[in-house]
C-alpha positions in Angstrom: 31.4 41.7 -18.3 31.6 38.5 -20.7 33.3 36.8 -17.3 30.6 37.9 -15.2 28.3 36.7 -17.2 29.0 33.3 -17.7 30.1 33.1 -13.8 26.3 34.3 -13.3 25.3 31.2 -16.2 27.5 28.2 -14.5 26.5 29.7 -10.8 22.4 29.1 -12.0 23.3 25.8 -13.8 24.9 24.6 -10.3 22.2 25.6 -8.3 19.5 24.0 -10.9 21.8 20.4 -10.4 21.4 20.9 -6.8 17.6 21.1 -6.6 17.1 18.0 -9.1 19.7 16.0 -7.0 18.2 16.6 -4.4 14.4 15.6 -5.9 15.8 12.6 -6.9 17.0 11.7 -3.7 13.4 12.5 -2.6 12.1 9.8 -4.8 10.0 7.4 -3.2 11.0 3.9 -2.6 11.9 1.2 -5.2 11.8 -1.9 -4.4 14.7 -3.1 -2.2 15.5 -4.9 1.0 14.1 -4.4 4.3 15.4 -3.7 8.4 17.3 -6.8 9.7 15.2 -9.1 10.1 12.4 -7.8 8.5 10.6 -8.7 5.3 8.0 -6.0 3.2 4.9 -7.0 1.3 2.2 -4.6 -0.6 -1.4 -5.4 -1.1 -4.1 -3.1 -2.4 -7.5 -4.3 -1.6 -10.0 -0.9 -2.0 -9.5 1.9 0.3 -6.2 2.1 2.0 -7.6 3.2 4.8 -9.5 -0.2 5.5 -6.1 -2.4 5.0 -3.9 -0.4 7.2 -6.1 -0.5 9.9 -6.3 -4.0 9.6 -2.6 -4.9 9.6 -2.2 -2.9 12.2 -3.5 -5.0 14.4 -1.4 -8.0 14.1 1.5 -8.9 16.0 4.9 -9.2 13.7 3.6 -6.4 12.0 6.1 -3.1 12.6 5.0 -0.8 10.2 1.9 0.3 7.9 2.5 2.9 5.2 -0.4 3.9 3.2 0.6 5.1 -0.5 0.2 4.1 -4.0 1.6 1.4 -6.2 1.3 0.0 -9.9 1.2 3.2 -11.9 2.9 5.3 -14.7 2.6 8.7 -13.4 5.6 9.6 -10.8 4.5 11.4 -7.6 0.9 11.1 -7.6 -0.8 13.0 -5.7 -4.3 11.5 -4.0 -6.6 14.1 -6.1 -4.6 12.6 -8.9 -4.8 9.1 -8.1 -8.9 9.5 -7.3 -9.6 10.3 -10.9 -8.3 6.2 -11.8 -6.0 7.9 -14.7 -2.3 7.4 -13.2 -2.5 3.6 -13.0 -1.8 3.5 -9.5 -3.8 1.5 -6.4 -4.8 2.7 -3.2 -1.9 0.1 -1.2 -0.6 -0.7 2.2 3.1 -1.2 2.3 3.7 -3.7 5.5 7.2 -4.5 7.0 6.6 -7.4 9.2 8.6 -10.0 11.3 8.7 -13.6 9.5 9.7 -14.9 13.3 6.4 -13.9 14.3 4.0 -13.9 11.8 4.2 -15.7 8.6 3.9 -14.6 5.0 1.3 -17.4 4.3 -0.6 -15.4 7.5 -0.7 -11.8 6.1 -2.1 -13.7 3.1 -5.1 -15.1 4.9 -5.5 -11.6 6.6 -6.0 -10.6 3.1 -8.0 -12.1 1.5 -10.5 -12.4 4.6 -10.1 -8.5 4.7 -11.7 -7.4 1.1 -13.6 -8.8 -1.2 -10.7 -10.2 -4.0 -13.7 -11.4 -7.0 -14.4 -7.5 -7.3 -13.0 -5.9 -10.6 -11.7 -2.8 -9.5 -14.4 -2.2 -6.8 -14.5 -2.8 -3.0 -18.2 -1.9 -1.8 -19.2 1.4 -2.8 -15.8 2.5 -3.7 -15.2 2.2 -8.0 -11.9 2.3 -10.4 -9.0 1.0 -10.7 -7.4 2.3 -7.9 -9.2 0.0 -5.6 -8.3 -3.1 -7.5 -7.3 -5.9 -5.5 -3.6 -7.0 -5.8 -0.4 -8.3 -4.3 2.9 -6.4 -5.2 5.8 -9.3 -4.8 8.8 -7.9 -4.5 11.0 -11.3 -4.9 9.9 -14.9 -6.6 9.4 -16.6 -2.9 6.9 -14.1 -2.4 4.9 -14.7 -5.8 5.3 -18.3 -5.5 3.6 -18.0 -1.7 0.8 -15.9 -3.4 0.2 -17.5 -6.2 -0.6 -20.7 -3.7 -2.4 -19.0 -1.6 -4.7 -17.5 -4.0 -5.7 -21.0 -5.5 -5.9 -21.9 -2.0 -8.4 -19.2 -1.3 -10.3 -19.6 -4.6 -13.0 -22.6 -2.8 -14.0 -19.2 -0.1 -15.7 -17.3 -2.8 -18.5 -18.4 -5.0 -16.7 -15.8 -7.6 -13.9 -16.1 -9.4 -10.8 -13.7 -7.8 -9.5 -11.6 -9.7 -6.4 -10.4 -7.8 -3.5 -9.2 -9.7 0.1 -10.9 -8.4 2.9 -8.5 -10.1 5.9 -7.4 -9.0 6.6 -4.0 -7.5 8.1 -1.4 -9.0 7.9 1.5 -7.1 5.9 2.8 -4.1 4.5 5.9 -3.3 4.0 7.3 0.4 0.4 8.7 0.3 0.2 12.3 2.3 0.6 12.5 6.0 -2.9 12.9 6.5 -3.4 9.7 5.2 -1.2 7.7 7.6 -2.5 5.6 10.9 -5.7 7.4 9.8 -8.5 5.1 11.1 -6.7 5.4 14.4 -7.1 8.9 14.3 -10.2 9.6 13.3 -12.8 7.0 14.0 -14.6 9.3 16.0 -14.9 11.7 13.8 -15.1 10.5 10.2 -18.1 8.6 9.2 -16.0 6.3 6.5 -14.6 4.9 9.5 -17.7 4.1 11.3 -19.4 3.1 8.7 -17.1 0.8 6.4 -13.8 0.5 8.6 -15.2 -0.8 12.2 -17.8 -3.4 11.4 -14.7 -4.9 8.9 -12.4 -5.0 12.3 -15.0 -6.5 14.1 -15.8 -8.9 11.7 -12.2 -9.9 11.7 -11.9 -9.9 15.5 -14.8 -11.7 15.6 -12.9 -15.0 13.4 -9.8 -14.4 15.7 -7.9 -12.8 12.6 -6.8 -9.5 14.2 -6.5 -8.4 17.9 -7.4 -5.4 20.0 -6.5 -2.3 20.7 -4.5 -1.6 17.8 -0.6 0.3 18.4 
């Protein structure tokens, strides 16, 4: 009985190590290199559903991942990150082609896609989850922002007060969240309201193209 017993005990403890291996290999991405050939930037710049529409409509870019970056709780959840308490920001995580579009571009994309002298707001959206910021994930890229911020600086009659800090980790937002300007236009009034005059504003200074991927 004893023998069974403890069989039963180490058979549980196994299974227990199994499950938490196997969340920790669900973890979401930390920081580290990208495809062949490919480089990965973050921004956050209000509502992620604004910046990944925009990005995705440049050429070099590959992919445009909507999640969260920048705070202390692990696996937020968006009900979670809406209340401002977990520390995070609404990002866009962009893997993107150097050998056809330029770092220095996705900057000026940026900062001509959001208002960067905002603290913690983007229009009518408030907290700290929509504060604008670049996520660097190596010193080239700080040093590129960093230049390109004081280059920006003489755009706005406001000071901008974008944070530049590395990444740590980044969250994938739900799937409902992905490509979702793309997939809802019609149909949600966010995206007529806020998200289409911004594209059109951009298309307008020859920023982004049409029709998006």
């Amino acid at each position: 009985m004893k023998f069974s017993i403890i069989s039963l005990l180490l058979s549980a403890a196994l299974s227990i190590g199994a499950i938490g291996a196997e969340k920790k290999l669900m973890k979401t991405d930390e920081p580290k290199q990208s495809g062949a050939g490919l480089q990965r930037i973050t921004f956050g710049g209000g509502c992620f559903w604004c910046l990944e529409a925009v990005f995705q409509r440049l050429d070099g870019v590959k992919t445009v991942a909507s999640g969260y970056a920048g705070g202390a709780v692990p696996n937020p959840t968006y009900k979670q990150v809406c209340t401002g308490e977990t520390g995070h920001a609404e990002v866009v995580q962009i893997e993107f082609e150097p050998a056809k579009i330029s770092f220095e571009k996705l900057l000026e994309v940026f900062w001509a896609a959001h208002d960067p002298t905002t603290l913690n707001r983007q229009g009518g959206d408030t907290g700290t989850q929509y504060r604008s910021v670049i996520f660097y994930e190596d010193d080239s890229q700080k040093a590129a922002a960093e230049k390109s911020k004081a280059a920006a600086q003489p755009e706005f009659k406001n000071p901008i007060v974008t944070e530049i800090t590395p990444l740590k980790t980044f969250y994938k937002a739900e799937d409902y969240h992905q490509n979702y300007f793309n997939e809802n236009a019609g149909t949600n009034p966010y995206c007529t309201v806020v998200i289409r005059p911004k594209l059109q504003k951009l298309l307008q200074k020859g920023l982004i193209k049409e029709p998006a991927r």
